[in-house]
C-alpha positions, 0 to 999 in steps of 0.5 A: 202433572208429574209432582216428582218434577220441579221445574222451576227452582228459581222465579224468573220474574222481575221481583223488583217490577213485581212490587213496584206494580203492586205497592205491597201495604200491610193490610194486603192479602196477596195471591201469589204462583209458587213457582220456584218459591222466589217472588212469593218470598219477596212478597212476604218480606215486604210485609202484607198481612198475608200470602197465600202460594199456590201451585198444581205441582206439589213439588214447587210447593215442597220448593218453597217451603224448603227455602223459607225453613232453610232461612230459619233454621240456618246461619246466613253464610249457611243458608247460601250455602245450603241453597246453592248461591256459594259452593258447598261439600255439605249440604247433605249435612246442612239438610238435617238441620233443615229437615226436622222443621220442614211439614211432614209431608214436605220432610218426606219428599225431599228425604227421597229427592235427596240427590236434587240438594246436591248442587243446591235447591235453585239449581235443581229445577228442569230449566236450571239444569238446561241453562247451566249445560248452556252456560257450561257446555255451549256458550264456551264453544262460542265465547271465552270466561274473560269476554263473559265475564266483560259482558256481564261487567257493564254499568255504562249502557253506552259502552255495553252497546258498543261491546255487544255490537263489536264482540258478542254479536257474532254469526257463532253466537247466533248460530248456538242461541237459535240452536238452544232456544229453538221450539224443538230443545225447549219444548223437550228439554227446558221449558214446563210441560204443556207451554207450548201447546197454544205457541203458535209461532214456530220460530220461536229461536228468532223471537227470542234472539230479538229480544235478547239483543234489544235487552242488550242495548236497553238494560245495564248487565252488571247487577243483572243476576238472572243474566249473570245466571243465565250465562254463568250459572251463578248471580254474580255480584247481585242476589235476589232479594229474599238471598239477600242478608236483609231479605234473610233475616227478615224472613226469619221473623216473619209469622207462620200464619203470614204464609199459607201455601196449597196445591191446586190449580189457580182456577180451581181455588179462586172458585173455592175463595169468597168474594173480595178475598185479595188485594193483589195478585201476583200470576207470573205467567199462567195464562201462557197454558191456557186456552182462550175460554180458560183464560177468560173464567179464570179472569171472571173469577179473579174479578170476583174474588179481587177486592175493590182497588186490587191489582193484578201483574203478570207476564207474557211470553210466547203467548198473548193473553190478557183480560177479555174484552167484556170485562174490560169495564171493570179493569183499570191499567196505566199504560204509561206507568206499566211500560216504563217499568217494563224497560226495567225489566232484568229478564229479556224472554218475555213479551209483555209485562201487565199490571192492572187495577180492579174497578168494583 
């Protein structure tokens, strides 16, 4: 793993699902995948007893902790500014104000990664950068500001269909979207190292036009921020909760000891916790990487490090992957209740959306 690389300065999982599945109380000990830091922060601000990140990238870890001591360290108009949400001629300046409370470690590496604050730290991650060349250099060769910026105003689901079909829809369109998402330009220049490596479908472009046009008709674009993104490089009218002046401020005081963050593989942590350690898990979409026999010891291990009644959300992508059939006595899921918070889901690349409960 190349801990001079994040990949990720954003989460791209629906936070609003995430703690809709998980009904965060305050006596909750969650697991969360750091990421891009978002969700884990999310997670904290909706007041659980305690938080604990993990991820095998350093980096991402440095990510997070940066986001957390900027919201304490910084005035909110400062904070969007610093983080990259408004446009800034400072941020260098704004970093000393920020440095001197980040760990040491974390001091250290982001004072010789300098040049990814520039543009602001959620847009410094690998498939950040590769969506905004998207937004910036290929989507104007199909479509103009003006007919963008229609899209991406719609409340009204009916007449965002129409739209969609009658204007957005086009053979160009088409053309440049199977261009970027083919298997070849993700692999290489956007998605995390190693993703692809159990994708058995090779026309990976056509899954997910599919999908986005099926999110076209489904989900309203105006308060979408990780479409607004996605096709503009900013969130638009809509910020993630923990941008949010409210999300800000409440992580300015939440406790230190409410968030303990660590560098390792999934796998290799939950074999070091006791049983019964969390009540609920936030796994974004790790199993995506793993191989079928991985898959199956890191569930055995979240069984048993899972409290009575915990429960478990997750994403799929291009890979299928749940919970392995002998285990399926001690899991519990309401379908009907996962699939209706999945036709709110903001994001459209994913497959499947999965919350379960642990039966003990």
């Amino acid at each position: 793993m190349n801990t001079e690389i994040i990949n990720y300065s954003q989460c791209w999982e629906d936070p609003d699902i995430m703690l809709a599945a998980l009904k965060i109380n305050s006596d909750d000990k969650v697991l969360s995948i750091t990421s891009g830091g978002d969700n884990t922060l999310v997670l904290l601000i909706a007041g659980p007893l305690k938080v604990v990140s993990v991820d095998m990238n350093i980096a991402q870890n440095y990510l997070l902790e940066l986001k957390i001591v900027a919201a304490r360290s910084l005035p909110y108009n400062e904070y969007l500014e610093f983080l990259g949400v408004t446009r800034s001629k400072q941020r260098l300046v704004l970093f000393e104000k920020v440095h001197s409370r980040l760990s040491d470690e974390a001091a250290v590496w982001w004072s010789a990664h300098v040049s990814l604050l520039k543009s602001g730290p959620i847009q410094c991650g690998r498939f950040e950068r590769f969506t905004n060349i998207f937004a910036s250099y290929i989507l104007p060769l199909v479509h103009s500001k003006k007919t963008v910026a229609k899209l991406l105003a719609f409340d009204d689901l009916e007449k965002q269909c129409i739209f969609v079909k009658q204007k957005w829809d086009s053979k160009a369109w088409r053309f440049f979207f199977g261009l970027i998402t083919s298997r070849f330009i993700l692999k290489r220049y956007a998605r995390q190292r190693g993703m692809f490596r159990y994708t058995e479908k090779e026309t990976v472009a056509n899954i997910y036009r599919k999908r986005l046009e099926q999110h076209l008709v489904s989900v309203p674009t105006k308060r979408n921020y990780f479409l607004h993104y996605i096709l503009t490089g900013e969130y638009g009218e809509t910020l993630p909760p923990y941008l949010e002046e409210n999300g800000y401020t409440q992580l300015r005081t939440i406790s230190d000891s409410a968030l303990h963050i660590t560098t390792s593989s999934i796998f290799n942590y939950l074999q070091s916790m006791p049983d019964n350690t969390f009540s609920k898990f936030n796994l974004s979409d790790i199993f995506e990487a793993l191989s079928s026999a991985e898959n199956d010891a890191l569930w055995e291990q979240i069984i048993r490090t899972a409290k009575p009644g915990a429960v478990v959300v997750y994403w799929n992508n291009l890979v299928e992957r749940s919970y392995p059939a002998y285990l399926s006595p001690k899991i519990k899921t309401d379908d009907n209740f996962v699939n209706q918070l999945r036709l709110k889901d903001k994001v459209f690349f994913y497959n499947s959306f999965h919350a379960h409960t642990i039966l003990k």
